[in-house]
LOPAGU-668476 format. One line per 2 residues: for each residue y, x, z of N, C-alpha, C. Coordinates in steps of 0.001 Angstrom, whole numbers. Layout:
residues N
Y X Z Y X Z Y X Z; ...
***
This chain:
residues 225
-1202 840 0 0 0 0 1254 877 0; 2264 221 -1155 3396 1191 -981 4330 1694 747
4570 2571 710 5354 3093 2035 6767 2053 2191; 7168 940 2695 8383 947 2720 9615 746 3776
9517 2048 4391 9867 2521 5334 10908 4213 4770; 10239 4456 3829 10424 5657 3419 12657 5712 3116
13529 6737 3914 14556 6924 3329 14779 6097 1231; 13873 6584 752 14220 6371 -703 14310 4965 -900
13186 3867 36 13509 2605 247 14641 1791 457; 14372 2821 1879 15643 2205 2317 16627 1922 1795
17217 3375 838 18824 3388 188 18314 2134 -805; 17237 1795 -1448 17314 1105 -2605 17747 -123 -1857
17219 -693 -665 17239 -1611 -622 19096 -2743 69; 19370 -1329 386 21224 -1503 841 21836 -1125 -243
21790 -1210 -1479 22202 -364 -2586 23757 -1935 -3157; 22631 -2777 -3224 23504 -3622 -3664 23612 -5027 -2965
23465 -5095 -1762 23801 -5710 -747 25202 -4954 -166; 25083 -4238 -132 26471 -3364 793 27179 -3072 93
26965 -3240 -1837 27756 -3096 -2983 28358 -4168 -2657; 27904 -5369 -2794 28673 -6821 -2744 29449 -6805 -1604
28611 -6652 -432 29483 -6839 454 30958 -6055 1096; 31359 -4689 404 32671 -3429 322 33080 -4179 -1097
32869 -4778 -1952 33098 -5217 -3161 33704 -3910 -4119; 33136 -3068 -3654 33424 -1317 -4189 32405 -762 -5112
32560 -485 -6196 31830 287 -7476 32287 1812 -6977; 31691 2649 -7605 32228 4150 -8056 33419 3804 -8398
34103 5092 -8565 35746 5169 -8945 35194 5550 -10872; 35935 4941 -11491 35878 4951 -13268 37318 5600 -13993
37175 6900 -14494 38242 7198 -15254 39552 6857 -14162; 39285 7550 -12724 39971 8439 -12071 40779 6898 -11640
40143 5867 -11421 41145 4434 -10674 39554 4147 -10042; 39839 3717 -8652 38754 2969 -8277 38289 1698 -8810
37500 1285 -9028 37287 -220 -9736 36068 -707 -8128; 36436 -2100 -8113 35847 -3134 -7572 35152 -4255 -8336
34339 -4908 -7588 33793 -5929 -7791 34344 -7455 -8215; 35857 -7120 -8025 36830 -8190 -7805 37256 -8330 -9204
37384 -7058 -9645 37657 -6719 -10843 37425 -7064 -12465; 36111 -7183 -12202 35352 -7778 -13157 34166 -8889 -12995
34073 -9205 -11729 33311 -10352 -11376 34368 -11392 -11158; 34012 -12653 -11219 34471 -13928 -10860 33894 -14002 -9015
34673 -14582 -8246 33876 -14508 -7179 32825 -15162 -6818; 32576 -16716 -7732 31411 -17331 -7785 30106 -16512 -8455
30345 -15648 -9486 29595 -14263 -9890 29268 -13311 -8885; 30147 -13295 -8201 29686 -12004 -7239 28814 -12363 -5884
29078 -13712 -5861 28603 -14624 -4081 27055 -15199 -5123; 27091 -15463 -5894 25526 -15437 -6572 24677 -14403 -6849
25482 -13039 -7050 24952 -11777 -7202 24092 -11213 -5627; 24964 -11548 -4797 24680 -11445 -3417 23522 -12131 -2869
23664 -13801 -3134 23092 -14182 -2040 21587 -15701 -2947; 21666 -15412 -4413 20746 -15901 -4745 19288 -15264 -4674
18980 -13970 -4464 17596 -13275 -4342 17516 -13788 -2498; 18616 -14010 -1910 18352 -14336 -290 17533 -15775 -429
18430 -16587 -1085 18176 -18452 -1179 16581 -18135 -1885; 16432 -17732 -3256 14734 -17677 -3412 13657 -17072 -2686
14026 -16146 -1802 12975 -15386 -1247 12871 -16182 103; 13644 -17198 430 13498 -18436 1574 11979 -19287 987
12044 -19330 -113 11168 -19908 -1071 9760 -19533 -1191; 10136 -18337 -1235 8716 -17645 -1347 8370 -17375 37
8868 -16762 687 8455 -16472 2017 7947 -18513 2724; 8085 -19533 2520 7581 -20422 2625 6217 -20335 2170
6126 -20300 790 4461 -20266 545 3835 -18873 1488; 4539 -18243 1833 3567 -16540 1845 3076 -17233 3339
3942 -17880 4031 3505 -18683 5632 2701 -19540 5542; 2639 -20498 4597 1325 -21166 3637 300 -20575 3888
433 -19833 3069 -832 -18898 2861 -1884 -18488 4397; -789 -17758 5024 -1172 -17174 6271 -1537 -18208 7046
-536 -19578 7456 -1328 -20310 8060 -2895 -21177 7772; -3090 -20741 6678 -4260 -21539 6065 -5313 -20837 6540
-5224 -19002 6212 -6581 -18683 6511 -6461 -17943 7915; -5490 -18428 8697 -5747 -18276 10067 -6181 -19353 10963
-5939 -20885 10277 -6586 -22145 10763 -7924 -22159 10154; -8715 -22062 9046 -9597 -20964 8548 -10662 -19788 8790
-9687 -19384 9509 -10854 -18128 9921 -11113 -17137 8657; -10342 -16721 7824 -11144 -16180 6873 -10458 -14700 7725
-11870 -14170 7940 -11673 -12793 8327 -11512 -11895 7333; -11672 -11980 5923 -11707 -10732 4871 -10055 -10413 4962
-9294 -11192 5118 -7820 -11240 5042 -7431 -10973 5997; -7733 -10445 7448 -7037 -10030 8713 -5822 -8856 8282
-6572 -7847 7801 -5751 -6825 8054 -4273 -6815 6286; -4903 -8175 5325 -3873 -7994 4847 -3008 -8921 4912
-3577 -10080 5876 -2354 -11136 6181 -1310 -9996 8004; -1936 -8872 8215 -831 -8429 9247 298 -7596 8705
-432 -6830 7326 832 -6035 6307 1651 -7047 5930; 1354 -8461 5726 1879 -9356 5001 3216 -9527 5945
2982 -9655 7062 3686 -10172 8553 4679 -8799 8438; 4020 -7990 8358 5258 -6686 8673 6430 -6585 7665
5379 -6298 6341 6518 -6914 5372 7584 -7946 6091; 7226 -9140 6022 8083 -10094 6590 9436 -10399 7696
8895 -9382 8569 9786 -9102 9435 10391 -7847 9476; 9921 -6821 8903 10747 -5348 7879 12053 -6530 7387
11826 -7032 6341 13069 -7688 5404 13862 -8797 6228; 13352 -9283 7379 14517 -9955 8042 15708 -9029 8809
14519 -8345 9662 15245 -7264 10057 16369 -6328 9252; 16275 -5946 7578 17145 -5387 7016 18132 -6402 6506
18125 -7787 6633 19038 -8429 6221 19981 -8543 7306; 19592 -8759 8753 20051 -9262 9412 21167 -7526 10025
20597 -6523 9116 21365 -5348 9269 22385 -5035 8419; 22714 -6057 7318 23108 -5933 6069 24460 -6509 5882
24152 -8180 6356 25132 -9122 6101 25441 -9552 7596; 26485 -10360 7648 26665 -10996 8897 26151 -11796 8955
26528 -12625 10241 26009 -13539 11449 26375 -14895 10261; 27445 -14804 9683 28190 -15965 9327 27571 -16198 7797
27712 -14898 7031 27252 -14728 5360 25716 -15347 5690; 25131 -15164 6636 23736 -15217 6474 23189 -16172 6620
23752 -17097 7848 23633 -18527 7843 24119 -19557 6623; 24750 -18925 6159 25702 -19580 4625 24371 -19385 3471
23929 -18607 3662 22496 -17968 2889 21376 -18849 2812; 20799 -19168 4256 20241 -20441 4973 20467 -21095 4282
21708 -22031 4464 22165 -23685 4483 21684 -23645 2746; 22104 -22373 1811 22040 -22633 598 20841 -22657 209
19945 -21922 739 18639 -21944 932 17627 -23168 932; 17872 -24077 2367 17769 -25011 2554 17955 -26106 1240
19381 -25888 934 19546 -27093 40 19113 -26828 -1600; 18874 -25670 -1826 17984 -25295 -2691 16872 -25810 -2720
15632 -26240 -1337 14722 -25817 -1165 14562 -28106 -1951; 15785 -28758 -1052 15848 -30058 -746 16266 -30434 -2141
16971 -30257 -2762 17325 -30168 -4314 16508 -30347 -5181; 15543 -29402 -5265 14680 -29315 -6204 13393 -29103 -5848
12853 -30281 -4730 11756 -30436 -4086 10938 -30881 -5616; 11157 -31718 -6166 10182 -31982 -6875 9766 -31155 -8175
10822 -30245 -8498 10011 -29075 -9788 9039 -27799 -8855; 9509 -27599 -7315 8422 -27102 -6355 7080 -27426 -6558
6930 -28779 -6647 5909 -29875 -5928 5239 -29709 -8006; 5941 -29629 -8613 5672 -29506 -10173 4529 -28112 -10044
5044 -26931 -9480 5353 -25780 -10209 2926 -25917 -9239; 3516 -26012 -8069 2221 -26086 -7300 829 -27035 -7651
1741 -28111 -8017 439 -29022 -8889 13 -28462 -10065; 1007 -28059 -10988 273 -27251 -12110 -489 -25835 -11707
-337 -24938 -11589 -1165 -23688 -10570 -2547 -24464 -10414; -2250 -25614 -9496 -3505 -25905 -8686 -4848 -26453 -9940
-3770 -27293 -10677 -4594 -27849 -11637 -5558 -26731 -12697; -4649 -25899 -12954 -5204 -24380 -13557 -6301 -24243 -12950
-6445 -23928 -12059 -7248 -23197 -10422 -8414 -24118 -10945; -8136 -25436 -11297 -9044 -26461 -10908 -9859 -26599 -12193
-9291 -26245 -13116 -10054 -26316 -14248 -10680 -25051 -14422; -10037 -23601 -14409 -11130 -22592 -14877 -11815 -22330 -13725
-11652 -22313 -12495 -12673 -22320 -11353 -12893 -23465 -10412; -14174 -24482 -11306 -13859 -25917 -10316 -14966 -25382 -8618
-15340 -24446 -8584 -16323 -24351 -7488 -15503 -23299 -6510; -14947 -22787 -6986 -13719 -21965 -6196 -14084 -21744 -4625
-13635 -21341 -3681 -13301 -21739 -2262 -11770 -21291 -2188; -10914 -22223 -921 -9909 -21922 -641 -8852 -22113 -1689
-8808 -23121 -2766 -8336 -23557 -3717 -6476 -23733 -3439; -6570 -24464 -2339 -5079 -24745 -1731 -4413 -23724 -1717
-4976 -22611 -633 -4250 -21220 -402 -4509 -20123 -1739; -4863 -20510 -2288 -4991 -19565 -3443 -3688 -20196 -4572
-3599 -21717 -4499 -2292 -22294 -5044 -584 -21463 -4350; -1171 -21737 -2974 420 -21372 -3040 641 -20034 -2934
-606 -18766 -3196 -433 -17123 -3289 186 -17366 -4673; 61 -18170 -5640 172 -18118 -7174 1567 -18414 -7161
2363 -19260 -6312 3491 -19833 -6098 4482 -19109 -5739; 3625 -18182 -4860 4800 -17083 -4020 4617 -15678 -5195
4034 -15663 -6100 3827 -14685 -6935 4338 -15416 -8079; 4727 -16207 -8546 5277 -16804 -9635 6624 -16733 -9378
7252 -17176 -7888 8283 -17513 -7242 9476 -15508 -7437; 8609 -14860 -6815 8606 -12844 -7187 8833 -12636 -8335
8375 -13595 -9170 8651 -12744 -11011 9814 -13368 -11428; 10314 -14872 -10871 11591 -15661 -11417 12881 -14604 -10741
11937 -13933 -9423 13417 -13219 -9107 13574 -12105 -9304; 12741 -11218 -9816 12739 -10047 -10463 13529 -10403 -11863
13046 -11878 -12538 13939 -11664 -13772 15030 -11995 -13503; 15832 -12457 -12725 17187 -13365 -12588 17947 -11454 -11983
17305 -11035 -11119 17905 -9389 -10984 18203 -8564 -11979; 16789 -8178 -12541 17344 -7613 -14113 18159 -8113 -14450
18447 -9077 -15136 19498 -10104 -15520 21049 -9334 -14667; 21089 -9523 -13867 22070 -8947 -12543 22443 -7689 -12873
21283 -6546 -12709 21764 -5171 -12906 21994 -4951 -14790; 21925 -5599 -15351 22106 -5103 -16990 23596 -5697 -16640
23705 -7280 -16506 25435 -7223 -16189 26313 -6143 -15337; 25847 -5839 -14128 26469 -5004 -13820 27398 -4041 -14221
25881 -3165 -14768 26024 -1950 -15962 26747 -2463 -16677; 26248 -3294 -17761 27515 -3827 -18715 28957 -3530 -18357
29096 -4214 -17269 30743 -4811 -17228 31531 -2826 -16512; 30149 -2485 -15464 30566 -1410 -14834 30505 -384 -15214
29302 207 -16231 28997 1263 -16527 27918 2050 -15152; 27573 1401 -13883 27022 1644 -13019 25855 1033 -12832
24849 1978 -12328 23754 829 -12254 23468 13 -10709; 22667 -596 -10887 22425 -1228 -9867 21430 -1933 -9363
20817 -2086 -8366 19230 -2289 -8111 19550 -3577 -7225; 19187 -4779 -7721 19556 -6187 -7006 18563 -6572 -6419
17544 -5983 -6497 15904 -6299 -6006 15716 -5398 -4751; 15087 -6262 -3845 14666 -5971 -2385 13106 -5498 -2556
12920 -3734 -2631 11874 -3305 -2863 10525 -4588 -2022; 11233 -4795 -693 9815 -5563 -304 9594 -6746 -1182
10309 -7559 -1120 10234 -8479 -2408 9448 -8393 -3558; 10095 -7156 -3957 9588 -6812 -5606 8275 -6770 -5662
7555 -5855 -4367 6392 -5701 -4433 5664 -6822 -3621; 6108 -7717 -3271 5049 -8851 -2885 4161 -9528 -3762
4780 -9557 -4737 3394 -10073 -5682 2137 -9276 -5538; 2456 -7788 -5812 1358 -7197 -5709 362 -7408 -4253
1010 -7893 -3471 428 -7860 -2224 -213 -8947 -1814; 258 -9951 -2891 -538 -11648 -2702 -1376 -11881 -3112
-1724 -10895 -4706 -2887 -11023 -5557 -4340 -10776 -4540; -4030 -9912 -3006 -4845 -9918 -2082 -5777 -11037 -2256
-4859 -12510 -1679 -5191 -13295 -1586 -5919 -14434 -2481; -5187 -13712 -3800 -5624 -14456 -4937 -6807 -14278 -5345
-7135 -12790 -5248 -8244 -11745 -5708 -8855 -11977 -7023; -10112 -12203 -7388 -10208 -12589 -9233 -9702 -13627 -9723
-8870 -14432 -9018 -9321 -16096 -9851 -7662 -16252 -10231; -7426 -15560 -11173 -6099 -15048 -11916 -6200 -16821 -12833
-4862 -17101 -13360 -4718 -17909 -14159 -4143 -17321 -15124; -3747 -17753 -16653 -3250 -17699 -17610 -2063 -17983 -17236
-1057 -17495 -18304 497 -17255 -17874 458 -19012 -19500; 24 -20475 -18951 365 -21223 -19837 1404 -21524 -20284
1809 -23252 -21342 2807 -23423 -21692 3719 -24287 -20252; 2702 -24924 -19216 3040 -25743 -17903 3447 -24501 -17184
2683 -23380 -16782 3229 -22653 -15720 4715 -21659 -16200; 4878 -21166 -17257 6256 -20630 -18193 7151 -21682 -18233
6886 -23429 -18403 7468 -23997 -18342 8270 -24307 -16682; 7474 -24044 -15636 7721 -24067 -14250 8583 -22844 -13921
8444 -21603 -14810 9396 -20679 -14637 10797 -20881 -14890; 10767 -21382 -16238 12180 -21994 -17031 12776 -23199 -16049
12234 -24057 -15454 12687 -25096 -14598 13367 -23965 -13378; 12531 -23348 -12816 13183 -22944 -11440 14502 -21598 -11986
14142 -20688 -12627 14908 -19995 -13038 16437 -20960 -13315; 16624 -22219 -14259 17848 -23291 -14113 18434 -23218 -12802
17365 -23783 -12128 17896 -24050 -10428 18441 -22732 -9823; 17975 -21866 -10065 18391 -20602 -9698 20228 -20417 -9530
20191 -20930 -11795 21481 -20884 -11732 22585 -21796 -11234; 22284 -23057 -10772 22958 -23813 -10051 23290 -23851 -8884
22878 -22905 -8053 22771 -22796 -6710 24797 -22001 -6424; 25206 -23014 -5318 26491 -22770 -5448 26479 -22413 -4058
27941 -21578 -3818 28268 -20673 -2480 29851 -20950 -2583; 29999 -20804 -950 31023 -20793 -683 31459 -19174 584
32520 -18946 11 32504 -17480 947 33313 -17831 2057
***
């Protein structure tokens, strides 16, 4: 399992959290440039705090998950539902080192109403998965929790792309790069497939279509600073 604890982490992972929040770039052709500068501030409070509002999302299923095969009993998963946990509380802990008391609860509420918003392309994204699940492996075990590992790993790739997305603007507008992705994050997929183990689905036209739905919602998600 990757180290992420390691200094090199770390910086990645305050890189552009603490960018947004100094609203300070490098200095360009000898004038400092800011964030103010060339972002809109509804651009920059989405740059910030939409990988926070989805990973509320995912970290829902990843508790899914865990509570299932700990009501369960599945012992094969002990020692990777406790990396799962550390992860988990590693990334609260660096948020809650990152942003304030006030930005973060604002993070929450948007979170929340993200979550209440678009309960039913959620409730979409999980019935299709499951239905997958259900057709190429109808004898399966643990069908449910294997739905929502697919959810919280589907949920990881909408926000890896909406970041890219993030750091190419950046660059664009800045000429600087920038890493919008929370190494623990990034690598949670890899860490769910644990749970998933062989019973992989096809990337269909329903589950790409569940990407394109939530990725929208993504972009609607509004902040106030």
């Amino acid at each position: 399992m990757l180290d992420m604890n390691t200094p090199e982490m770390q910086a990645a992972e305050k890189r552009m959290l603490s960018m947004i929040a100094e609203k300070e770039i490098l200095p360009r052709m000898g004038k400092p440039l800011t964030l103010d500068d060339v972002f809109t501030m509804e651009e920059r409070l989405r740059m910030a705090y939409a990988p926070v509002v989805v990973a509320e999302s995912i970290w829902y299923y990843v508790d899914r998950v865990l509570d299932y095969c700990r009501v369960n009993r599945i012992s094969e998963v002990k020692k990777l539902s406790r990396a799962v946990k550390m992860v988990k509380d590693s990334y609260y802990d660096f948020l809650r080192g990152s942003i304030d008391r006030e930005h973060l609860a604002r993070a929450k509420e948007a979170a929340a109403a993200f979550q209440d918003k678009f309960s039913w392309q959620m409730q979409l994204t999980w019935f299709t998965v499951n239905g997958e699940l259900l057709k190429l492996y109808p004898d399966m075990l643990y069908r449910e929790m294997r739905s929502d590992a697919h959810c919280a790993v589907l949920l990881v790739r909408v926000l890896k792309s909406f970041c890219r997305d993030v750091d190419r603007d950046i660059e664009r507008r800045t000429h600087v790069r920038a890493d919008a992705l929370n190494p623990k994050i990034g690598n949670l997929d890899a860490i769910m497939d644990g749970y998933i183990g062989g019973y992989e689905i096809d990337r269909t036209v329903l589950v790409k279509r569940c990407e394109t739905i939530l990725r929208f919602a993504m972009n609607t998600i509004k902040y106030e600073e």
